[in-house]
SEFIVO-721107 format. One record per residue: residue in three letters; x, y, z of N, C-alpha, C, O, CB in turn. Coordinates in steps of 0.2 Angstrom, whole numbers, plus 5000, padded with zeros to 4 digits. Glycine has a CB too. Example, Ala and Ser with C-alpha at 12.3 -4.5 7.8 and 13.67 -1.06 7.14 Angstrom:
! residues 2
{ALA; {5066; 4972; 5039}; {5062; 4978; 5039}; {5066; 4984; 5039}; {5071; 4983; 5042}; {5057; 4978; 5045}};
{SER; {5064; 4989; 5035}; {5068; 4995; 5036}; {5064; 5000; 5039}; {5067; 5006; 5040}; {5070; 4997; 5029}};
//
This chain:
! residues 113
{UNK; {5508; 4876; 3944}; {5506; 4879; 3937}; {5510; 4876; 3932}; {5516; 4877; 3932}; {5506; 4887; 3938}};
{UNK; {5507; 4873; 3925}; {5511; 4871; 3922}; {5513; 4879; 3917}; {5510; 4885; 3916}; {5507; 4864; 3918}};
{UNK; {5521; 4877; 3915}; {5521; 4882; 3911}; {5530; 4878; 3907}; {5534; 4873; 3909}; {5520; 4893; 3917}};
{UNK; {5528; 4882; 3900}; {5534; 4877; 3894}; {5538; 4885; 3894}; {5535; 4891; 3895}; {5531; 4872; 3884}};
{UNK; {5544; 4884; 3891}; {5547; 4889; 3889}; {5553; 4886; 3883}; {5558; 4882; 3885}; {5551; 4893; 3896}};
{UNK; {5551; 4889; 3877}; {5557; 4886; 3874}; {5563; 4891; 3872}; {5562; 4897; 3871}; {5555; 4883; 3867}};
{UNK; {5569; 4889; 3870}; {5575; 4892; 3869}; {5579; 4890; 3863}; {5578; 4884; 3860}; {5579; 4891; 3873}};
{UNK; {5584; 4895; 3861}; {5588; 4892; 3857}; {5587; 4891; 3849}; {5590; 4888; 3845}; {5588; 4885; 3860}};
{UNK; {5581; 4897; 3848}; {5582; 4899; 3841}; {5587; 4903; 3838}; {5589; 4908; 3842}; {5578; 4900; 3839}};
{UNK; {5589; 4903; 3832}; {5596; 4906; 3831}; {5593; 4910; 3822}; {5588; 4909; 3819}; {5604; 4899; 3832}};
{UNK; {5598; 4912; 3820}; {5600; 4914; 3813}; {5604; 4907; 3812}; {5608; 4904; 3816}; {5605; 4922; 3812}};
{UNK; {5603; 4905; 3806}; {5607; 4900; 3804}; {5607; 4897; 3797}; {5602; 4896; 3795}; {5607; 4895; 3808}};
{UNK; {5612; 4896; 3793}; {5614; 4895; 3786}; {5609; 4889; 3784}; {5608; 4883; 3787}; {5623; 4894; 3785}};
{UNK; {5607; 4891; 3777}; {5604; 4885; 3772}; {5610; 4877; 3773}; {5615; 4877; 3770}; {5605; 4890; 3761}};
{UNK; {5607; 4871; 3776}; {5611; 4866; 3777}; {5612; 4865; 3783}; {5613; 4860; 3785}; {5616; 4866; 3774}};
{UNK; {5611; 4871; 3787}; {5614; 4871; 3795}; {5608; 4867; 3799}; {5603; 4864; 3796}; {5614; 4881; 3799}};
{UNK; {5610; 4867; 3804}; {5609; 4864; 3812}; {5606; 4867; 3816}; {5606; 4873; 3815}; {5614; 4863; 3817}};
{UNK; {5603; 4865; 3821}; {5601; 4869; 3826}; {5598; 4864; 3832}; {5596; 4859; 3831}; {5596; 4873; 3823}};
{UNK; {5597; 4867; 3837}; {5594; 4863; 3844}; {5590; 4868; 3848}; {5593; 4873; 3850}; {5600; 4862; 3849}};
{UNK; {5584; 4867; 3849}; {5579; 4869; 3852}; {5577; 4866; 3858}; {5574; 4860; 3858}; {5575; 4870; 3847}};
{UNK; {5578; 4868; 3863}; {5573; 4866; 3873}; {5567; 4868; 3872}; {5565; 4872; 3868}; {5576; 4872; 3881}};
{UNK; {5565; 4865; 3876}; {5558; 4866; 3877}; {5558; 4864; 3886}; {5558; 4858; 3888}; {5553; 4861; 3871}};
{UNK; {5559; 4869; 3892}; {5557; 4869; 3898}; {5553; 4867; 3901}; {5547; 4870; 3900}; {5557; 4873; 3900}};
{UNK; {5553; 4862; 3905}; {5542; 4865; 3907}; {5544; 4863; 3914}; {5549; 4860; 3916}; {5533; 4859; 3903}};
{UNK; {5537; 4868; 3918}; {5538; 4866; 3926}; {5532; 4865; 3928}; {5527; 4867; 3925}; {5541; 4870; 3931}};
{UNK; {5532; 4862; 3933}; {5524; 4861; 3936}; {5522; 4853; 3933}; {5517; 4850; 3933}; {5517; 4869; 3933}};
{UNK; {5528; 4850; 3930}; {5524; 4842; 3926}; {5534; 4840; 3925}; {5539; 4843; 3926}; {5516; 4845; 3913}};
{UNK; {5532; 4833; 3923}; {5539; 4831; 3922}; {5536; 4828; 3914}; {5532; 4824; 3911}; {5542; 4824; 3929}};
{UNK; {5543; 4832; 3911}; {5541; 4831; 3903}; {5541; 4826; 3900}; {5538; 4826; 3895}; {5544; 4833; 3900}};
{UNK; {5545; 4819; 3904}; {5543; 4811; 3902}; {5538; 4809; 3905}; {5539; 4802; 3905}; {5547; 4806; 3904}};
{UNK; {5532; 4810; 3907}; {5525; 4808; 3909}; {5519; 4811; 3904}; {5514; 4809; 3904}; {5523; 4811; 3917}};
{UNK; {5521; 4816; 3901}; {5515; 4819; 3896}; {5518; 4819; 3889}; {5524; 4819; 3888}; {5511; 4826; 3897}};
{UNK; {5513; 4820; 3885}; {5513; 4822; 3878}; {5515; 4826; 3877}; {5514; 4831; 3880}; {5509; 4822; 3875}};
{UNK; {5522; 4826; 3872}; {5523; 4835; 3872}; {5525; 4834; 3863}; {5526; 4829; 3860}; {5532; 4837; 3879}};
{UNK; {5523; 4842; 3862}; {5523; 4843; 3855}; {5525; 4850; 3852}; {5524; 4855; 3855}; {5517; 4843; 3853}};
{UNK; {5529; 4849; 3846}; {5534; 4854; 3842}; {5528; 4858; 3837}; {5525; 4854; 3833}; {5541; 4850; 3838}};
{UNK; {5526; 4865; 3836}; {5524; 4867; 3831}; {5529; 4872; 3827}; {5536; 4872; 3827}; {5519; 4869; 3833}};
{UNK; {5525; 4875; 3823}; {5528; 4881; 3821}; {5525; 4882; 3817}; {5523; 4879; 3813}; {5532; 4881; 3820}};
{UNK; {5525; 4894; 3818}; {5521; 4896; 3812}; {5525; 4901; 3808}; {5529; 4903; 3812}; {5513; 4899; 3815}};
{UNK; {5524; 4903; 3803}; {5526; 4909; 3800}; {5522; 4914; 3801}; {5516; 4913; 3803}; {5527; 4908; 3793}};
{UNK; {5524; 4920; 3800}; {5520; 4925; 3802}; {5514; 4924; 3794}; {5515; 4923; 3788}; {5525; 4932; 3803}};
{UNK; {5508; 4926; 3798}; {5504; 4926; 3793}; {5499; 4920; 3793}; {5493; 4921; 3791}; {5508; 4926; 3788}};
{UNK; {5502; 4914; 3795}; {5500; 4907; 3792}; {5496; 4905; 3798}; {5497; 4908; 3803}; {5506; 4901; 3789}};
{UNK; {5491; 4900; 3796}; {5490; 4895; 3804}; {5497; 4893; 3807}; {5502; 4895; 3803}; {5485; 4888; 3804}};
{UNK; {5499; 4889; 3812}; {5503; 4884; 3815}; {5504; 4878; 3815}; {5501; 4875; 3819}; {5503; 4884; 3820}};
{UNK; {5508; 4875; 3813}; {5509; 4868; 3810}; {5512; 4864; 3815}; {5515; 4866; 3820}; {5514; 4869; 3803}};
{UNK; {5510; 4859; 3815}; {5513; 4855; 3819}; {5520; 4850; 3815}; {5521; 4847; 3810}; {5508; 4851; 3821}};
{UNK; {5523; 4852; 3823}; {5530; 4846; 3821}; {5530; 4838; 3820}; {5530; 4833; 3815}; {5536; 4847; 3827}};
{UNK; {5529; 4839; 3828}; {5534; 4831; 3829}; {5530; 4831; 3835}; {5529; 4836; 3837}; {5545; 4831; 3829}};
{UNK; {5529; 4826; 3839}; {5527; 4824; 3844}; {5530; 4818; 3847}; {5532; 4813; 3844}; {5521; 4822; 3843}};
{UNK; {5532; 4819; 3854}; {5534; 4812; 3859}; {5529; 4812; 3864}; {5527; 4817; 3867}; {5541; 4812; 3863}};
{UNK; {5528; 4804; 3864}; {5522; 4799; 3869}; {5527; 4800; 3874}; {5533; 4802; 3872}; {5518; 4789; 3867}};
{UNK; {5526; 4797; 3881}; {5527; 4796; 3888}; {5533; 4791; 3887}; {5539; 4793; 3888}; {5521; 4793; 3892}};
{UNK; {5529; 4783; 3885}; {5533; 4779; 3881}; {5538; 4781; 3877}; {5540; 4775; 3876}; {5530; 4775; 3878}};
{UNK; {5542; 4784; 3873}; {5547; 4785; 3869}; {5544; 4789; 3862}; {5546; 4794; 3858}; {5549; 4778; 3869}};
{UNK; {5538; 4784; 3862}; {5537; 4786; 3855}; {5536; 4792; 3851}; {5533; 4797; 3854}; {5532; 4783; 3853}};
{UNK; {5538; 4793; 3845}; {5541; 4799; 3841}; {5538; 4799; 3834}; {5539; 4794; 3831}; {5550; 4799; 3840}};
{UNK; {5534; 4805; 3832}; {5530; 4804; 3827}; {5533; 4816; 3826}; {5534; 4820; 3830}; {5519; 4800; 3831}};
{UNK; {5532; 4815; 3820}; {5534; 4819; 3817}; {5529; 4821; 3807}; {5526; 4817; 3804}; {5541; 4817; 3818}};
{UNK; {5531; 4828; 3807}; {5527; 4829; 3800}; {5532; 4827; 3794}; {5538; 4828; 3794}; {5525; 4837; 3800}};
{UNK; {5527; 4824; 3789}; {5531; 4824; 3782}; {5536; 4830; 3781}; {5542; 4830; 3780}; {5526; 4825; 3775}};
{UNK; {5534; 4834; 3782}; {5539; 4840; 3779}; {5546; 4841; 3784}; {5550; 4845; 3782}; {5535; 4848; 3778}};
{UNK; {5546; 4837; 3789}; {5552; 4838; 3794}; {5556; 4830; 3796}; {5561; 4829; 3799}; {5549; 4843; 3802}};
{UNK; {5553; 4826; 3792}; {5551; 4819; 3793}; {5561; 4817; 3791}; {5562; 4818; 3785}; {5543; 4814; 3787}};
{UNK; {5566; 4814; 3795}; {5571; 4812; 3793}; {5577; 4819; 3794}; {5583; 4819; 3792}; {5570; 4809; 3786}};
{UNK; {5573; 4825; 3797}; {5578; 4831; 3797}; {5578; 4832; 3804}; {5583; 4833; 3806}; {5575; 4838; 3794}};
{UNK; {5572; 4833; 3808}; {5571; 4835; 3813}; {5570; 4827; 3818}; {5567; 4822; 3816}; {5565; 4842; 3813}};
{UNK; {5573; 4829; 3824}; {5570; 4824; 3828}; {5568; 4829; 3836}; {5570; 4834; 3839}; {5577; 4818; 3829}};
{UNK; {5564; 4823; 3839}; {5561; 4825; 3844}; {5565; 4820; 3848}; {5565; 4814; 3847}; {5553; 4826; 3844}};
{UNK; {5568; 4825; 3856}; {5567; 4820; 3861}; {5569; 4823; 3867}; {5568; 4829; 3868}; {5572; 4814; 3860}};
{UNK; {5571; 4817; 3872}; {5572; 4820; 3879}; {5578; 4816; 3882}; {5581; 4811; 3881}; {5564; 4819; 3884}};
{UNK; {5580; 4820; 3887}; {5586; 4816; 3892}; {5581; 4811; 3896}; {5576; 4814; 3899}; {5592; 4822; 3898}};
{UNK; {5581; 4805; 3897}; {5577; 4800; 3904}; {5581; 4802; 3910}; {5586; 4802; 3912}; {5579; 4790; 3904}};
{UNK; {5573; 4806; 3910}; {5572; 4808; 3918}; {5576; 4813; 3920}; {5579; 4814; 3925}; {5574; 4803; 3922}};
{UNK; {5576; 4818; 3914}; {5576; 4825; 3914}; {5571; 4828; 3912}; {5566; 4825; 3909}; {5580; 4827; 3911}};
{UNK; {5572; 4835; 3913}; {5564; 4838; 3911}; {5566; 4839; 3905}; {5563; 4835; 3902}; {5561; 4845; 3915}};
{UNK; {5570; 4844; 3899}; {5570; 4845; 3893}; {5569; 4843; 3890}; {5573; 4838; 3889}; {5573; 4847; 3892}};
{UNK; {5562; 4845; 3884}; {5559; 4844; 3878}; {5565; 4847; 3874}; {5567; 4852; 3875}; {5552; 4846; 3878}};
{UNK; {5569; 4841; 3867}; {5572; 4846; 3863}; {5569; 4845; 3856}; {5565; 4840; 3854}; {5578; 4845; 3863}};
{UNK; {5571; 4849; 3851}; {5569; 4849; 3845}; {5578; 4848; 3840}; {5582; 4852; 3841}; {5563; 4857; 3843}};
{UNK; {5579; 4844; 3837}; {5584; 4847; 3834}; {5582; 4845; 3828}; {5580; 4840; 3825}; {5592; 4846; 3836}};
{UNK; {5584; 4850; 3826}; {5584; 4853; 3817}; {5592; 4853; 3814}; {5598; 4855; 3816}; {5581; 4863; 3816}};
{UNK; {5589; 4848; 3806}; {5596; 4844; 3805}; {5593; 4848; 3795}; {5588; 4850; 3792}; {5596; 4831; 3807}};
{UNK; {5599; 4848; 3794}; {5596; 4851; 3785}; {5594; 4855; 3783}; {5591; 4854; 3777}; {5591; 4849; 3782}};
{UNK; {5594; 4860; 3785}; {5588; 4867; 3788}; {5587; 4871; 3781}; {5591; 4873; 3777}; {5592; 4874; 3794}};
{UNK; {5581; 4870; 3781}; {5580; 4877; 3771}; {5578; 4884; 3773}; {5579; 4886; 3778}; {5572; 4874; 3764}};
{UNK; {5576; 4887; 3769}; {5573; 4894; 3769}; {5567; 4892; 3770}; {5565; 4896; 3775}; {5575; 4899; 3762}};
{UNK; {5563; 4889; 3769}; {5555; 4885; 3772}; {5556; 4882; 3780}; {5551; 4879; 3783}; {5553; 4878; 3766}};
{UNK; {5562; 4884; 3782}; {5560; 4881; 3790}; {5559; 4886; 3792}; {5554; 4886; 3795}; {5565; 4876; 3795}};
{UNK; {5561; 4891; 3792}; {5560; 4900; 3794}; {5553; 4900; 3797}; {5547; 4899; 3794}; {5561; 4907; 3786}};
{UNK; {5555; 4901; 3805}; {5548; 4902; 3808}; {5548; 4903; 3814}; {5554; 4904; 3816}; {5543; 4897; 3808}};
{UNK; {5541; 4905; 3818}; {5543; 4902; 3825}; {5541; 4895; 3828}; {5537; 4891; 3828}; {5542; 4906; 3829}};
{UNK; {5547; 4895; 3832}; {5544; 4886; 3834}; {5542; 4888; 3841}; {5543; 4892; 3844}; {5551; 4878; 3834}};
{UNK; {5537; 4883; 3842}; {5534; 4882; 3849}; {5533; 4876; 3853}; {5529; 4873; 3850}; {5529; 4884; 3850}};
{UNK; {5535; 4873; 3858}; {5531; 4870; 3862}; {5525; 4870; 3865}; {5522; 4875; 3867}; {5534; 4869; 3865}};
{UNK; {5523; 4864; 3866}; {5516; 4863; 3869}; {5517; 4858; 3874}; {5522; 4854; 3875}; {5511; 4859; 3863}};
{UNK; {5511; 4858; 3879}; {5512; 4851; 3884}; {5503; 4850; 3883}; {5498; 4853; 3884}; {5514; 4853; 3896}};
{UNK; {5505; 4844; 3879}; {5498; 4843; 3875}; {5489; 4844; 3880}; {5484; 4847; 3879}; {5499; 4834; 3873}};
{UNK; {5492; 4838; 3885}; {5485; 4839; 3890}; {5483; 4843; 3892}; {5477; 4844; 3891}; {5485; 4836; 3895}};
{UNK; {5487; 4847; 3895}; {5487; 4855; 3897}; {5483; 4860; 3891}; {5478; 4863; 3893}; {5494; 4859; 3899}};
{UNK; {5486; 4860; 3885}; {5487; 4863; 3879}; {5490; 4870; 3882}; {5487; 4875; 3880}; {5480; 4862; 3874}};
{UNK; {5497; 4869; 3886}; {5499; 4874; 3887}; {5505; 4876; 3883}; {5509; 4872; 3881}; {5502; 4874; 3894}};
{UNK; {5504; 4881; 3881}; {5511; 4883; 3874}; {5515; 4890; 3879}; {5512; 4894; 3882}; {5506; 4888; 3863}};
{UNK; {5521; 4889; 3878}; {5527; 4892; 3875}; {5527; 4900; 3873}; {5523; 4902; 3868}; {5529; 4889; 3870}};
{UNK; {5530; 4904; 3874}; {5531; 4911; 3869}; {5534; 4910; 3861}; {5534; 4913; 3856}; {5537; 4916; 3873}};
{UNK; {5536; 4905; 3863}; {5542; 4904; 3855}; {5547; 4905; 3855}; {5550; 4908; 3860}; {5540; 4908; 3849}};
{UNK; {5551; 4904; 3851}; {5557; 4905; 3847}; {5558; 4906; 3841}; {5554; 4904; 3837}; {5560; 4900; 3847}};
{UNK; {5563; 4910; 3840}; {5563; 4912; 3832}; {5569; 4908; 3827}; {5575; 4910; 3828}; {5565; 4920; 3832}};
{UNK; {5568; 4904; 3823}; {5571; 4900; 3817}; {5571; 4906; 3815}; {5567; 4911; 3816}; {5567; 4895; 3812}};
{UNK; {5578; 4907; 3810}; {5578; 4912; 3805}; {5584; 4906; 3800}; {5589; 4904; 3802}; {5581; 4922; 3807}};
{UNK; {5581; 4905; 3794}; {5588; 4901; 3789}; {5591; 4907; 3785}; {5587; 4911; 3783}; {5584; 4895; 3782}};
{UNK; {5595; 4908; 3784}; {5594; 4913; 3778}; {5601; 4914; 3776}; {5604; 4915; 3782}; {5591; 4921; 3780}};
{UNK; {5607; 4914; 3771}; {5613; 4913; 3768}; {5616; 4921; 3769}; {5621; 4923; 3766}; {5613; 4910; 3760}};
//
């Protein structure tokens, strides 16, 4: 059974850092598509950042040079890390295993001074 589990959201200061997991079992996370969203309460769910099989790393304007998507080779953990953080990253983030279109419970971003 596939299933993702992410971790590792925090409270953290306007400028701060952060590192977000993304688990998954039942699939090895360098063989599929795997994808970062995130929603505020209220809003639809935005999408982050995406990594292909191959390497490749595609992400949204609004997180484009802050956030990067990746993985240890030939480990399972999907990560998100968040570089710059504003009061507009405040959300929750989730992972996805794209094919499946299995999502995550979430994590909670909170930016706030």
């Amino acid at each position: 059974q596939v299933q993702v589990v992410e971790s590792g959201g925090a409270l953290v200061q306007p400028g701060g850092s952060l590192t977000l997991t993304c688990a998954g079992s039942g699939f090895s996370v360098g063989d599929v598509i795997m994808t970062w969203h995130r929603q505020v309460e209220g809003k639809a769910r935005e999408w982050v950042a995406t990594l292909a099989p191959g390497g490749a790393t595609f992400s949204a304007d609004s997180v484009k040079g802050r956030f990067t998507v990746s993985r240890d080779e030939g480990k399972n953990p999907l990560y998100l890390q968040l570089e710059s953080l504003t009061l507009e990253d405040t959300a929750v983030y989730y992972c996805q295993q794209f094919a499946s279109q299995t999502w995550g419970q979430g994590t909670q971003v909170t930016v706030s001074s």
